[in-house]
C-alpha positions as CSV (number, residue, x, y, z in Angstrom):
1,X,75.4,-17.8,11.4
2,X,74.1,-15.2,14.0
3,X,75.2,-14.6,17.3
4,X,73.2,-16.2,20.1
5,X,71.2,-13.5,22.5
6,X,72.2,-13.0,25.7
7,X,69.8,-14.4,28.8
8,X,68.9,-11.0,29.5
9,X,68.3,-10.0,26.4
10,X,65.7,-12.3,25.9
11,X,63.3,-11.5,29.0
12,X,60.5,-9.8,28.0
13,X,60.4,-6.4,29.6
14,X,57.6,-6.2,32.1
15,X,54.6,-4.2,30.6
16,X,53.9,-0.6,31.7
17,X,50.9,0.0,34.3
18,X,48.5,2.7,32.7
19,X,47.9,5.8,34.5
20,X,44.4,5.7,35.9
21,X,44.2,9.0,35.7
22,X,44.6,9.5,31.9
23,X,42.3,11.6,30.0
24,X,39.7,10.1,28.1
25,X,40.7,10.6,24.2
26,X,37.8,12.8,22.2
27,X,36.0,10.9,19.5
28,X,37.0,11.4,16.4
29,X,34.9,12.9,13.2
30,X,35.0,13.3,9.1
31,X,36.3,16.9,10.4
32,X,38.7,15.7,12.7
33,X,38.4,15.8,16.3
34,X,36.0,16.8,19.0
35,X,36.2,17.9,22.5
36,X,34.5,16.0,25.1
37,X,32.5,19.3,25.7
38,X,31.5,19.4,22.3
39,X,29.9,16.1,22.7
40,X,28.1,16.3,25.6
41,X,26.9,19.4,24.2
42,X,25.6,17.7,20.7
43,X,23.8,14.8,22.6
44,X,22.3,17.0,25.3
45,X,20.4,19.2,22.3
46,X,19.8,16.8,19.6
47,X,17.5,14.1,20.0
48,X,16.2,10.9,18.3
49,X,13.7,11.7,15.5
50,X,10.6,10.6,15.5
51,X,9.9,6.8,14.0
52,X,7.9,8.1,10.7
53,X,4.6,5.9,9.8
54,X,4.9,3.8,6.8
55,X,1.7,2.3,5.4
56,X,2.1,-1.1,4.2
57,X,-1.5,-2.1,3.2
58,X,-1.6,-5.2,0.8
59,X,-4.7,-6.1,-1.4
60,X,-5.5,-9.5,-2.2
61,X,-7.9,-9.8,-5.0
62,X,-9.0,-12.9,-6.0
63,X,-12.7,-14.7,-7.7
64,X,-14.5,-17.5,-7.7
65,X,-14.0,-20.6,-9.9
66,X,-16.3,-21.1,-13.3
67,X,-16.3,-17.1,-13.6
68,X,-17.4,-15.3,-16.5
69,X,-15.0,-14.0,-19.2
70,X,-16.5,-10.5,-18.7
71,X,-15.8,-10.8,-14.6
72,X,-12.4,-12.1,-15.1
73,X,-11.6,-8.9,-17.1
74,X,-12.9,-6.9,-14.6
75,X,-11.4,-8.6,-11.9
76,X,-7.7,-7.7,-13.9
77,X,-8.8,-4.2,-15.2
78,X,-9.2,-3.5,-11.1
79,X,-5.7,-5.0,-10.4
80,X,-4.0,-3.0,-12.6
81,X,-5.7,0.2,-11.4
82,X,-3.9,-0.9,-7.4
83,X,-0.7,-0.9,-7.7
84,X,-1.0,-2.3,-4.3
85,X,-2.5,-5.5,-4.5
86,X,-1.4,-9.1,-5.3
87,X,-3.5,-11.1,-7.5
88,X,-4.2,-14.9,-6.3
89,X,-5.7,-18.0,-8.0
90,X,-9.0,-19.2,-7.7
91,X,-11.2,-20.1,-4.8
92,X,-14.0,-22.4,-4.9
93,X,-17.1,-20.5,-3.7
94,X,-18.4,-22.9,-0.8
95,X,-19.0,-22.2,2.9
96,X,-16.1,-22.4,4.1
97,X,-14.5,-20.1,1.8
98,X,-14.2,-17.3,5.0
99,X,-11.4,-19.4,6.5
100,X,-9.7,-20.1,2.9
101,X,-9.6,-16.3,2.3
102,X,-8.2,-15.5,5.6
103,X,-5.0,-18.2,5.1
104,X,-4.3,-16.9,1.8
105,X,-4.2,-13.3,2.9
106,X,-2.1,-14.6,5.6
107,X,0.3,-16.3,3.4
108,X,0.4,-13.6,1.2
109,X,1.3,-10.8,3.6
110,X,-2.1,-8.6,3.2
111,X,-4.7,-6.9,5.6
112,X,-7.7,-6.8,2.9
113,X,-9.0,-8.7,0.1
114,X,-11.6,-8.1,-2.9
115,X,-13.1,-11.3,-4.2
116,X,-15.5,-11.4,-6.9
117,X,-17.8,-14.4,-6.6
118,X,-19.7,-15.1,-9.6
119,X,-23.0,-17.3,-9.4
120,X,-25.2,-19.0,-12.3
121,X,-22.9,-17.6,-14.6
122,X,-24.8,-14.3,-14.2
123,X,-25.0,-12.9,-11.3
124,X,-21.8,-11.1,-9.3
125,X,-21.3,-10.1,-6.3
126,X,-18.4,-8.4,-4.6
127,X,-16.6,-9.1,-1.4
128,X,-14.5,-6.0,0.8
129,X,-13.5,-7.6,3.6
130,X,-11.0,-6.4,6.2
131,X,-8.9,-9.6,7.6
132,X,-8.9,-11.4,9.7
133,X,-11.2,-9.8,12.1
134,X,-13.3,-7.7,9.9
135,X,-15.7,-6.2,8.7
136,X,-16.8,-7.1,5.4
137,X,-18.8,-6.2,3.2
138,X,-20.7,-7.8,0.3
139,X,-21.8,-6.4,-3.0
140,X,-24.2,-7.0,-6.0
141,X,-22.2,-5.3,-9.0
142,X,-24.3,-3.9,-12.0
143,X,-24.0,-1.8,-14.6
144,X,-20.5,-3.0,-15.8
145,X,-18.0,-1.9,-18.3
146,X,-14.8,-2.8,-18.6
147,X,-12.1,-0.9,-20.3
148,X,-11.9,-3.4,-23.4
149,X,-15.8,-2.2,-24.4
150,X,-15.0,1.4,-24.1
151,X,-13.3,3.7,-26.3
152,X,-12.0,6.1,-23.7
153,X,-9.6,9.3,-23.8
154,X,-8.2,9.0,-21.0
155,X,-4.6,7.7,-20.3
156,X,-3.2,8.3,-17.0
157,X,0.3,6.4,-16.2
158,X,0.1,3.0,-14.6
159,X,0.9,2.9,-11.2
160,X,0.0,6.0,-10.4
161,X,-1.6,7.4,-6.6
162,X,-5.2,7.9,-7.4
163,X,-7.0,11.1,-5.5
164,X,-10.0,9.6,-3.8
165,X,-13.2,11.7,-3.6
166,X,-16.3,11.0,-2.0
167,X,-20.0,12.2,-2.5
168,X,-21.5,14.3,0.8
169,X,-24.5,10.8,1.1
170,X,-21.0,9.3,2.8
171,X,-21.6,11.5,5.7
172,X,-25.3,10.8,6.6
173,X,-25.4,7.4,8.1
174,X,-23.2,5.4,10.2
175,X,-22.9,2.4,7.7
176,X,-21.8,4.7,4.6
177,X,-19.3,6.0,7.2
178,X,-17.8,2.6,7.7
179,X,-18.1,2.0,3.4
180,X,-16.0,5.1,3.2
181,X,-13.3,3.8,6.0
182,X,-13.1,0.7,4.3
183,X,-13.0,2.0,0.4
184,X,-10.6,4.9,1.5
185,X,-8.0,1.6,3.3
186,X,-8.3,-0.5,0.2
187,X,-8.2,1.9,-2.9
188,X,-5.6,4.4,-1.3
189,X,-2.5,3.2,-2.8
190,X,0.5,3.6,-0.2
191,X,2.7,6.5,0.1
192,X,6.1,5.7,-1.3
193,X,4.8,2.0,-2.5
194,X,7.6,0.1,-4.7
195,X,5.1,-0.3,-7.2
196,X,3.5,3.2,-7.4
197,X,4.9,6.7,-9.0
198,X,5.5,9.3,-6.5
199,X,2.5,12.1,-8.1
200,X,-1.1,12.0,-8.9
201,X,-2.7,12.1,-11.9
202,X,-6.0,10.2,-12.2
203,X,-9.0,10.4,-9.6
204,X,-11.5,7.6,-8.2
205,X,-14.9,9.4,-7.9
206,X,-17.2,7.1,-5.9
207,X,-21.0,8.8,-5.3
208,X,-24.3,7.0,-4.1
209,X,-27.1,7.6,-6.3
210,X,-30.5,5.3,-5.1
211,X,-28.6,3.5,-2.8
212,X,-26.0,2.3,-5.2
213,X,-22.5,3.0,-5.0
214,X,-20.9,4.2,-8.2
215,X,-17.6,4.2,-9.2
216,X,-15.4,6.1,-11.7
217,X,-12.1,7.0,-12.8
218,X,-11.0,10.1,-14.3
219,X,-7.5,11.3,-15.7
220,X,-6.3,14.9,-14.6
221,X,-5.0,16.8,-17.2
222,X,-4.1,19.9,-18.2
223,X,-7.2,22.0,-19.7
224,X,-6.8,23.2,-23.3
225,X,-10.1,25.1,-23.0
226,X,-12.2,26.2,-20.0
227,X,-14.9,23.3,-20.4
228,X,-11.8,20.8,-20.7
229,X,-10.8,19.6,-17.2
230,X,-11.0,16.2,-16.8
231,X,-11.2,13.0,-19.3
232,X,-12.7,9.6,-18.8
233,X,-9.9,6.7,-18.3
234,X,-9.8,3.1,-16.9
235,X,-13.0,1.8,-15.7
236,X,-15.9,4.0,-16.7
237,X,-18.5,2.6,-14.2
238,X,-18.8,0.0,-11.8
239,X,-22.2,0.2,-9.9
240,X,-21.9,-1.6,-6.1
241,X,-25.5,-2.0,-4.9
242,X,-25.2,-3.2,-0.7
């Protein structure tokens, strides 16, 4: 058996006061440590950098119930030209389908919807609305072609930033202004989106013609010959009449 401890061996000696006066020890670094000199130095010169603007615009794109076949396809050959936009079901096209669109967009995390309404089976007209608060903008689409009736050449990658380039008519009047705020905030696919590839290589041509809007998509690629510089791909044409 072990020897029993002493009394005083078992007191517990009294902690040591700290000297108030002690230097403060220098932070340490991955290169060992610094001076407090050295810091005051570092944080006097280098400041925060500036919070960088991501976009995060959403696109909900949506219809109508009872559409066409030829709509619907449409309506999916435009979603997969945005990489940026979320695809919803059906809304019945009734009155109140202003307050149905803004809850879904809601729900769904987006700032802008396209909704293609489609009535007597015939006739389609295209919704660009800007949510909740607006503006919005309704359409009469003609003249379409969807990419399963063409034979195009062209083949740009999926997912791809598109360049956007307007016709000089944009400029004239206040309300093509606004059309060209609102097409550039919906058709721009986001800078470093999830869903997008980080180059360009395809081009969204929109021009007025007669007071319709028409819209096209052309492929960049590299020219062969001289009169070889850019090839039809996706959507061929989609007229928008206001």
């Amino acid at each position: 058996m072990g020897k029993k401890r002493k009394h005083s061996e078992t007191q517990t000696a009294e902690p040591k006061k700290k000297d108030e006066a002690a230097p403060e020890r220098p932070k340490r670094s991955l290169f060992g440590w610094k001076d407090k000199e050295e810091v005051q130095q570092q944080t006097e010169y280098n400041t925060d950098p500036p919070q960088v603007f991501r976009n995060k615009e959403k696109v909900m794109v949506t219809c109508s119930r009872r559409i066409n076949y030829r709509y619907r396809h449409l309506m999916l050959n435009m979603v997969s030209l945005l990489p940026h936009c979320k695809k919803d079901n059906k809304v019945e096209s009734r009155s109140s389908k202003g307050a149905t669109l803004n809850e879904l967009i809601e729900l769904r995390g987006c700032s802008s919807a396209l909704f293609f309404e489609c009535r007597k089976h015939q006739d389609l007209y295209l919704w660009m609305a800007r949510c909740p608060n607006g503006p919005s903008v309704k359409f009469l689409v003609n003249a379409v072609h969807t990419m399963e009736e063409l034979k195009l050449t062209g083949n740009h990658l999926k997912g791809s930033r598109p360049l956007l380039t307007f016709s000089s008519n944009f400029e004239k009047d206040a309300h093509w202004k606004l059309l060209k705020e609102m097409i550039i905030q919906i058709f721009g696919t986001p800078k470093e989106h999830r869903k997008s590839k980080p180059y360009h290589d395809h081009v969204f041509v929109f021009s007025i013609a007669d007071d319709h809007i028409w819209f096209r998509n052309y492929q960049i690629s590299v020219p062969h010959n001289e009169s070889d510089k850019m090839v039809r791909g996706g959507l061929d044409k989609m007229t928008l009449v206001e």
